[in-house]
N, C-alpha and C positions, 0 to 999 in steps of 0.2 A: 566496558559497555560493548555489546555485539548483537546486531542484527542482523540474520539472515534470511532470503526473500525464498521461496522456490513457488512451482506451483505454474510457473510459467510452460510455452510452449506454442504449438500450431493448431490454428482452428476456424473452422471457417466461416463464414461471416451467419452471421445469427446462434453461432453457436455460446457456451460458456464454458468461462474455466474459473476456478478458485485459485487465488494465490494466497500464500500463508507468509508469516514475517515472524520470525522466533528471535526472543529475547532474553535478554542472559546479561548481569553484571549490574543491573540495575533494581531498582525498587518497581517493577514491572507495575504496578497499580498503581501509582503516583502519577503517571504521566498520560498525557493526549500522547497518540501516534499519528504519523499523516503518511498519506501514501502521495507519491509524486509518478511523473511519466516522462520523461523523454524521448525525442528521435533527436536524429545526429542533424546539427546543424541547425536544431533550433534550442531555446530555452527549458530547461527543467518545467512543468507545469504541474501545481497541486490540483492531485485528484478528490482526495475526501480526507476527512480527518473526524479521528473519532476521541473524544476526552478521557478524561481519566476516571472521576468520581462516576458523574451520572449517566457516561456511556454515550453522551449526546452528538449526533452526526449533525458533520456537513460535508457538501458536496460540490462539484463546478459542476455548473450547468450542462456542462455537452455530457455528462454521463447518470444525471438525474432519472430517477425511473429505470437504469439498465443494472447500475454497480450497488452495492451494499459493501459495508463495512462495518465490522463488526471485532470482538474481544474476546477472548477466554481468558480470563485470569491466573485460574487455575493451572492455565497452560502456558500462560506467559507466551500467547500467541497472538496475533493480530490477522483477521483475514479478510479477504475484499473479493466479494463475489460478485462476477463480472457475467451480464449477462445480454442477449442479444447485441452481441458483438460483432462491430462493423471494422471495415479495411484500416479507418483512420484511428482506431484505438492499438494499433498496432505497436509499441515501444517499449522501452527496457522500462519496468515497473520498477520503483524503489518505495522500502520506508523509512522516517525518520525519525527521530526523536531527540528533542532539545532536553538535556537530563542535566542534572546536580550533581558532579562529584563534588571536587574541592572549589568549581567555578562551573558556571556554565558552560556547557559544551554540545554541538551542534555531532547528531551521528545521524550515519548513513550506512544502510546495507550495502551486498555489492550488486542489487537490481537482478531480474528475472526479464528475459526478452520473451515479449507476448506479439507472436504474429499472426492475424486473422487474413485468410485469405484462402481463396478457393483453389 
């Protein structure tokens, strides 16, 4: 199982960026993915999370109305369109996904740092 984030970068505030989360080794359709956020020093925070079957979002509140999240299957992609971007969305983006091999198992990209600022 591997996830890799990219898509990140610099930009400043009110702008947007797309980050992308590519997936590989698993049954890519079968699963919710979530996206999470970190800064240093504080706790991992879920950002939105999108399902597996009917595609259904949700989201935390402080990025409702700005971020979207979204699936290509085809592509065995996940992407989170991030828009009207302020200073405090600033942090290493990651995805995840709770998948089935032989047991449950808990994976993680290795995150895209997203910094807004003038």
């Amino acid at each position: 199982v591997q996830l890799v984030e990219s898509g990140g970068g610099l930009v400043q505030p009110g702008g947007s960026l797309r980050l992308s989360c590519a997936a590989s080794g698993f049954s890519f359709s079968s699963y919710g993915i979530r996206w999470y956020r970190q800064v240093p020093g504080k706790e991992r925070e879920l950002v939105a999370t999108i399902s597996s079957t009917s595609g259904s979002t949700n989201y935390a509140d402080f990025v409702k109305g700005r971020f979207t999240i979204s699936r290509d299957n085809a592509k065995n992609t996940v992407y989170l369109q991030m828009n009207s971007l302020k200073p405090e969305d600033t942090a290493v983006y990651y995805c995840y996904a709770r998948v089935w091999t032989s047991t449950w198992g808990d994976y993680w990209g290795q995150g895209t740092q997203v910094t807004v600022s003038s």
